[in-house]
C-alpha positions in Angstrom: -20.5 -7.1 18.4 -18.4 -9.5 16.0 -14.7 -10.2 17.1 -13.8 -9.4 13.1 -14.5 -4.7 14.4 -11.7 -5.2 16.4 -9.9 -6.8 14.0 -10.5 -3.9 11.6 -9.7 -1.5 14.5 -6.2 -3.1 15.1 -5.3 -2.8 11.1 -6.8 0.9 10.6 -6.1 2.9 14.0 -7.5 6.7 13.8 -5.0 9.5 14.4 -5.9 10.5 17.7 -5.6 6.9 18.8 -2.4 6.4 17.7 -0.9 9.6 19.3 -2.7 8.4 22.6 -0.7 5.5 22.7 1.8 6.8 22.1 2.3 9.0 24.8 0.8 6.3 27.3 3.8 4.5 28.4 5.0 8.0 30.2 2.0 7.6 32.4 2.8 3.8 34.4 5.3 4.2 36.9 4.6 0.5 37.8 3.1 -2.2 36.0 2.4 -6.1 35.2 3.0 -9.0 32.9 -0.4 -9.9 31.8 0.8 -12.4 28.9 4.2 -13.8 27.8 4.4 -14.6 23.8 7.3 -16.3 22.7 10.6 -14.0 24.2 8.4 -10.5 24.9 6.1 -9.9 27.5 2.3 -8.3 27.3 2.5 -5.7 30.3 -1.3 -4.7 32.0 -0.7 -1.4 30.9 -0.6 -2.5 27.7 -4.0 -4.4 27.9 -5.9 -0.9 29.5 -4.4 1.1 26.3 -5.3 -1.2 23.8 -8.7 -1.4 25.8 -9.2 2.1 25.5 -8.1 2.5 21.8 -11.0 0.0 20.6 -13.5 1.3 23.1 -12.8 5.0 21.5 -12.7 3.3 18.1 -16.2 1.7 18.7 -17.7 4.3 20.0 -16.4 6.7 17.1 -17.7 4.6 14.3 -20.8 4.4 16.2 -20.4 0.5 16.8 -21.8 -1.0 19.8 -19.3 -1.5 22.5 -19.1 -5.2 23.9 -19.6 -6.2 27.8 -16.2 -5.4 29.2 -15.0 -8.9 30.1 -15.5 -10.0 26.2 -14.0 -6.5 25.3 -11.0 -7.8 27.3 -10.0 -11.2 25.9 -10.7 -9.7 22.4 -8.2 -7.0 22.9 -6.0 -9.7 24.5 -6.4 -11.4 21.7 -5.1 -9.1 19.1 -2.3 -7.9 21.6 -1.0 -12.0 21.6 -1.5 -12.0 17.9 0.4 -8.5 17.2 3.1 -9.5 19.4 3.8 -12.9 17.6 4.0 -11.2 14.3 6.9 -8.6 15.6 8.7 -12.0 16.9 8.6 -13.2 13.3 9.3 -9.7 12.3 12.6 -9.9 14.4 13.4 -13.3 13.6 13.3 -12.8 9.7 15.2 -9.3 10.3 12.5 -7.1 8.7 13.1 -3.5 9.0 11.2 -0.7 7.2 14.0 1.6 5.2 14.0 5.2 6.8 12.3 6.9 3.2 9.6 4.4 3.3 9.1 5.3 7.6 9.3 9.1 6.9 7.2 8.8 4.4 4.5 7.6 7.1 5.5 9.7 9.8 5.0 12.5 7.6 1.4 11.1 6.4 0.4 11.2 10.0 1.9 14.7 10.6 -0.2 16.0 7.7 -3.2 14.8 9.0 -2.4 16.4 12.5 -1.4 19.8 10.4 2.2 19.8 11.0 4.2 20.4 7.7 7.6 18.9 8.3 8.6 15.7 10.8 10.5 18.0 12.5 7.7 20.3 13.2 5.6 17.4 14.4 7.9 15.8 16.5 8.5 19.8 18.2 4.4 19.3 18.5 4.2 15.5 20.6 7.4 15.9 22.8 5.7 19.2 24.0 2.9 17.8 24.9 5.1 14.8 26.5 9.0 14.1 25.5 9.6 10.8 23.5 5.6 10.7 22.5 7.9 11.2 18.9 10.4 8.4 18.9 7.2 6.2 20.1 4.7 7.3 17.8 7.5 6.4 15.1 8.4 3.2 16.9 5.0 2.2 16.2 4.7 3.1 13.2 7.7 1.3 12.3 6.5 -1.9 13.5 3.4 -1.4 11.1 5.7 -1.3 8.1 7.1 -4.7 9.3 4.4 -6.4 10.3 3.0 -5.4 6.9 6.2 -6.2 5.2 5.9 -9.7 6.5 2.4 -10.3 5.2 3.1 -9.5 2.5 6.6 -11.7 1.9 4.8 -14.6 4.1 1.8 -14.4 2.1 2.5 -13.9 -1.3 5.1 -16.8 -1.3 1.7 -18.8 -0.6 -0.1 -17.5 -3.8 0.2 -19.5 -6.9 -1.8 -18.4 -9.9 -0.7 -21.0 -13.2 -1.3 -19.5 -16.5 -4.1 -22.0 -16.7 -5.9 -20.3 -13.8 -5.6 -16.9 -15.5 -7.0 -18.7 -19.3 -9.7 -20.1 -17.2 -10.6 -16.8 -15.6 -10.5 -14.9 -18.9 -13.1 -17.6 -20.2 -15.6 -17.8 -17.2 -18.9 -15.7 -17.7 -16.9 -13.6 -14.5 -14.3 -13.1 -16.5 -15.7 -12.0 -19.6 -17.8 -9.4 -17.8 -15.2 -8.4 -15.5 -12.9 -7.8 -18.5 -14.2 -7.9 -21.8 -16.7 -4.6 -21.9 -16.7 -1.0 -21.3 -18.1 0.2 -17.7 -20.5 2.6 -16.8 -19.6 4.1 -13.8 -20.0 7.0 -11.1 -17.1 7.8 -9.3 -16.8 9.9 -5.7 -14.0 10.8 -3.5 -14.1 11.8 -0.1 -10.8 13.7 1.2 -9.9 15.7 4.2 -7.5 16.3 7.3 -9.3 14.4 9.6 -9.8 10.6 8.8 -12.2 10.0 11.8 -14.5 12.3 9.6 -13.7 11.2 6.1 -14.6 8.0 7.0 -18.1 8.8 8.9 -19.3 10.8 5.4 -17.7 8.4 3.0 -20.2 5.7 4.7 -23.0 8.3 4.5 -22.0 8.4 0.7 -21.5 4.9 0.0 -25.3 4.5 1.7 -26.9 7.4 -0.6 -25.0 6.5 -3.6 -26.8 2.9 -3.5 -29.9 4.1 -4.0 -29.9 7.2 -5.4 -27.3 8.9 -8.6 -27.9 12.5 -7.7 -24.6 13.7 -7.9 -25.3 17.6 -6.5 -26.9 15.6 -3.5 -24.1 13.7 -2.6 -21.6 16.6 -3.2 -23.6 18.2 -0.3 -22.6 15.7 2.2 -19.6 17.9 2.3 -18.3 19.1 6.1 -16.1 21.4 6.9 -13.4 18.5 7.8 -14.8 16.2 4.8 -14.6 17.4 1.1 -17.1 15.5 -1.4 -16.3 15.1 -4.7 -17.2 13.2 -7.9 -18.6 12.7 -11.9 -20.4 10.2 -13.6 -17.3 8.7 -15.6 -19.7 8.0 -18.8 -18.7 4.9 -20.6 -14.5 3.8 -20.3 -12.9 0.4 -20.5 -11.3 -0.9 -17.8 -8.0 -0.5 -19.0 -8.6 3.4 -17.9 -8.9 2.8 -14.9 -6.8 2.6 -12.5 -6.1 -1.0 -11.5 -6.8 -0.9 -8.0 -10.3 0.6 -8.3 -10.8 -1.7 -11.9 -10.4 -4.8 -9.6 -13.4 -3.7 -7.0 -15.8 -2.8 -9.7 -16.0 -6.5 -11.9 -17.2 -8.4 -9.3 -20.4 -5.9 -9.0 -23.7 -6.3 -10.8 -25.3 -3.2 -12.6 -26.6 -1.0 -9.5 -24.2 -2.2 -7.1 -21.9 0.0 -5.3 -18.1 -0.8 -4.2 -17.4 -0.9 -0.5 -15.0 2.0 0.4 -11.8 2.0 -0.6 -8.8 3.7 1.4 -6.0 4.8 -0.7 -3.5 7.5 -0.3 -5.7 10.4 -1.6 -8.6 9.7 0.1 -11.6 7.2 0.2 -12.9 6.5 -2.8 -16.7 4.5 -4.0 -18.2 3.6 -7.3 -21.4 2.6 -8.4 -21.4 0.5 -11.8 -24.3 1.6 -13.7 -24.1 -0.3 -17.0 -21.8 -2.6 -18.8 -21.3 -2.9 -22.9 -18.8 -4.5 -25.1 -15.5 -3.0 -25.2 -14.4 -2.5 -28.6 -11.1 -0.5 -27.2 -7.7 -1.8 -27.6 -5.4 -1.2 -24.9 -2.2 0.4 -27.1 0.6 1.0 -25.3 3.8 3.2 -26.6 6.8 0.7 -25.8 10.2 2.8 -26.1 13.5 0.6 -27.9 16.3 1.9 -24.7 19.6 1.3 -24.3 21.9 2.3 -21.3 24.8 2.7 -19.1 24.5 2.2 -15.1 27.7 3.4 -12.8 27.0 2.2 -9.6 29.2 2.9 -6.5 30.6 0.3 -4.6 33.2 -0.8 -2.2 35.6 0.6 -4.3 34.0 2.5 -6.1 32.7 5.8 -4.2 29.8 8.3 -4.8 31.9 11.0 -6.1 33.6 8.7 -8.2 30.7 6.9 -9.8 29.7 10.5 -10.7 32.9 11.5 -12.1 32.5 8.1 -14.2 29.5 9.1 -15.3 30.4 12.4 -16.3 33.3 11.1 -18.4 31.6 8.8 -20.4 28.8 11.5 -21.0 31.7 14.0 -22.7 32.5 11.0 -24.3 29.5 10.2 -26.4 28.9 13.9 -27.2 32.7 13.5 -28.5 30.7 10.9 -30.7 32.2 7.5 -29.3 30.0 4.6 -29.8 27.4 4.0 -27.2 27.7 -0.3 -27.0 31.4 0.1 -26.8 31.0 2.4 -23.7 28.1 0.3 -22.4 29.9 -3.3 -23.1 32.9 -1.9 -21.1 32.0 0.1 -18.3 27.8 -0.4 -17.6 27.6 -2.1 -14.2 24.0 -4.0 -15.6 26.4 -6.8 -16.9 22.7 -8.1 -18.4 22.4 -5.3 -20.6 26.2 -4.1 -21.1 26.9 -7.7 -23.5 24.1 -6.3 -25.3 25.7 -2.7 -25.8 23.5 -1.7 -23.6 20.2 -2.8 -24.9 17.1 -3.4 -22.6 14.8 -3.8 -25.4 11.6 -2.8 -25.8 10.5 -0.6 -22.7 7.0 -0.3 -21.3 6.1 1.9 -18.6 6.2 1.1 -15.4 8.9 -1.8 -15.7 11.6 0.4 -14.6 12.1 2.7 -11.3 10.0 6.3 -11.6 13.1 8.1 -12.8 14.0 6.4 -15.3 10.8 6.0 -16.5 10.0 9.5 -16.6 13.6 10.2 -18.2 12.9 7.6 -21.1 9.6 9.1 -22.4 10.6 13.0 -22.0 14.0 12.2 -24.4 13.8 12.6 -27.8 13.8 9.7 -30.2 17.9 9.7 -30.9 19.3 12.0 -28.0 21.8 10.9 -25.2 20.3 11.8 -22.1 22.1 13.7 -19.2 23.6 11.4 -16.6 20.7 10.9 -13.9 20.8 9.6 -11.0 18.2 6.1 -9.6 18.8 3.4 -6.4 20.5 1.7 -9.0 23.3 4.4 -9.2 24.4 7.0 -12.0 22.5 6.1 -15.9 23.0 7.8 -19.1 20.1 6.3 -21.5 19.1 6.9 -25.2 15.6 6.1 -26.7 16.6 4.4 -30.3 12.7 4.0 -31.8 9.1 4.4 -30.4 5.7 1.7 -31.1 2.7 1.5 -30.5 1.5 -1.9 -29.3 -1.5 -4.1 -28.4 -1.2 -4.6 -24.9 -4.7 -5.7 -24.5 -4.7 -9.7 -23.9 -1.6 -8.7 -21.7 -3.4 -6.1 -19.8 -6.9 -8.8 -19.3 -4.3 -11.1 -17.7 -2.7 -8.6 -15.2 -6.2 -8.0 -14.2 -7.3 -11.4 -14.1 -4.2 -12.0 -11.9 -4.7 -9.2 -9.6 -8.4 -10.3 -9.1 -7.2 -13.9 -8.2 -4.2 -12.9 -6.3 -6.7 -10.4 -4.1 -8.8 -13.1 -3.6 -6.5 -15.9 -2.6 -4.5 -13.2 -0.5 -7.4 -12.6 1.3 -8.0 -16.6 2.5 -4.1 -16.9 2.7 -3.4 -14.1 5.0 -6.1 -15.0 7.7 -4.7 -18.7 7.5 -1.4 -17.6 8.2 -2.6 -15.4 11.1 -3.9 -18.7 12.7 -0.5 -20.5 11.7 1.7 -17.4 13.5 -0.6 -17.7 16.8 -0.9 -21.4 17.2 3.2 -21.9 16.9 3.9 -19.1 19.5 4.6 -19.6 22.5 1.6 -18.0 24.8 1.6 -18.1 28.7 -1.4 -16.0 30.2 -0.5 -15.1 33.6 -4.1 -13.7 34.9 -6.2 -17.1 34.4 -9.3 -14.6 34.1 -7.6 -13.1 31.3 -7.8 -16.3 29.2 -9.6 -16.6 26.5 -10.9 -20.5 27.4 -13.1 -18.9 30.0 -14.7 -16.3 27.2 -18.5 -17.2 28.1 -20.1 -19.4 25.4 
């Protein structure tokens, strides 16, 4: 048993596991201070749960469970390390926004079967009241914890243009980029991610050696759902970039390891590579807008009735960069008469997006509303362009950022615990005495 399972275990936790501990603190009228980190305390009850969580873990994923004693410091371990993070995570402020929390919340209800938060909070404080607002606590701290990785770690990566032109010219490079892919694709889904997990590993293991696709689709369980096609021959560029990224390191006959993502577990299995002739042609949109945002002084209502106003306005047939030049709040784009240039999808926020390739070539949108506040757009010309060398060095940057994040975040996981502050109070508990 390798120390780095119950490191996985403490970044994926199953469903039942989380709703356990949840509801654990109800049950320790009294308890202990095992370990102190920095200004919070590590309580015994706290060690037993977490103890319990990777022993159920282990034994679920069918992993050997370690001699109790070694079970112990590791858990400690991850407890100390856990705990240090929040202490950043308080010191730096971080707080997840409440969309981005029920957003979770709600993924978890799903997967217990409840349809609405409220619905799934009416299911836990049955069972025992506050197992809800603890669940969510948790889960909150998750968000954080992952919201400081990624601001801690990211601020690490540097990738220079020369890096990327390097990339692009390496043999890796060239054969991560420059061809068209063969590939099978599957996808396991389901309610229960215990299960999804156990047959997307039964997958993985007969996709590698065999590419009988009505054999794999029988892997299906009643929790489970199998599903996939051979993908025939695509460029890269089609594919999403996520999944794009896990398939160029792979030789022909290799298979990806699993990949979680929010619908379900995916694997692929490159089967061939050949020249890609394709060029990636993007439609770019010419845009040009007005933004009313509300403000101190400047209230919901009346950012609407702005908006609203300057909308009867242009339809009157005033000129749009008049209106945008003297009341757009984007001061950036307002000098311009509201010109953002040449758009391509996915720089702006879904809304707009959406809004700025459903409009006609010429028409004045409807106000609509973003974060940013209250927009009326127009769409002045369309293009097609060759986004190709741009699109090779996205890729090559998310494949070096992914591997550079990789190294950075465990070095800054030994940076957060060696500069906290760590007094074990059960000298059996430390980790010093973990047998050689």
């Amino acid at each position: 048993m390798k120390a780095k399972h119950l490191k996985q275990f403490f970044k994926a936790t199953t469903l039942a596991v989380l709703i356990s501990s949840s509801m654990h603190s109800f049950a320790q009228p009294t308890d202990e201070v095992v370990a102190i980190v920095d200004n919070s305390v590590i309580l015994k009850s706290d060690l037993e749960q977490g103890m319990a969580e990777a022993t159920h873990e282990l034994q679920a994923q069918k992993k050997e469970v370690p001699p109790q004693q070694y079970l112990q410091f590791q858990v400690l371990d991850q407890l100390i390390l856990r705990q240090a993070q929040l202490e950043q995570v308080k010191r730096y402020g971080i707080k997840p926004d409440e969309k981005s929390l029920n957003e979770a919340v709600l993924k978890v209800a799903n997967q217990s079967g409840s349809k609405s938060l409220e619905a799934f909070q009416q299911k836990l404080d049955a069972i025992a009241p506050g197992t809800y607002e603890n669940l969510r606590g948790r889960i909150g701290e998750d968000l954080a914890i992952n919201r400081l990785r990624q601001q801690q770690v990211m601020s690490r990566i540097k990738i220079s243009d020369q890096d990327v032109d390097n990339f692009l010219k390496s043999p890796q490079g060239q054969a991560a980029l420059g061809n068209q892919v063969h590939v099978i694709h599957m996808r396991i889904s389901g309610d229960n991610p215990q299960e999804v997990q156990s047959v997307a590993k039964e997958v993985r293991s007969k996709l590698a050696q065999s590419n009988d696709l009505n054999a794999l689709k029988k892997l299906s369980t009643t929790s489970a759902k199998v599903e996939g096609a051979d993908m025939g021959f695509r460029p890269l560029s089609d594919i999403p970039a996520e999944l794009a990224a896990r398939i160029t390191p792979l030789q022909e006959g290799q298979t990806t390891d699993l990949i979680s993502v929010r619908d379900g577990v995916h694997v692929l299995k490159l089967l061939e590579r050949k020249q890609n002739e394709q060029k990636a042609l993007v439609t770019q949109y010419q845009t040009r807008h007005i933004l009313i945002q509300p403000s101190e002084v400047v209230s919901p209502e009346n950012a609407k009735q702005i908006i609203d106003s300057i909308y009867k306005r242009l339809k009157a047939g005033q000129d749009f960069a008049t209106l945008a030049a003297t009341y757009s709040n984007d001061t950036g784009s307002a000098r311009d008469g509201g010109s953002l240039g040449w758009v391509t999808p996915g720089m702006m926020v879904p809304e707009f997006d959406k809004k700025m390739q459903e409009i006609p070539v010429g028409q004045i949108s409807e106000p609509f509303q973003t974060q940013f506040g209250w927009h009326i757009l127009q769409v002045t010309d369309k293009r097609e362009k060759d986004m190709t060398h741009e699109y090779q060095e996205r890729m090559a940057r998310q494949i070096l950022g992914e591997r550079q994040f990789n190294t950075e975040v465990d070095s800054w996981l030994r940076e957060v615990r060696a500069n906290a502050y760590v007094e074990i109070k059960d000298p059996s508990l430390d980790k010093k005495n973990l047998p050689k």
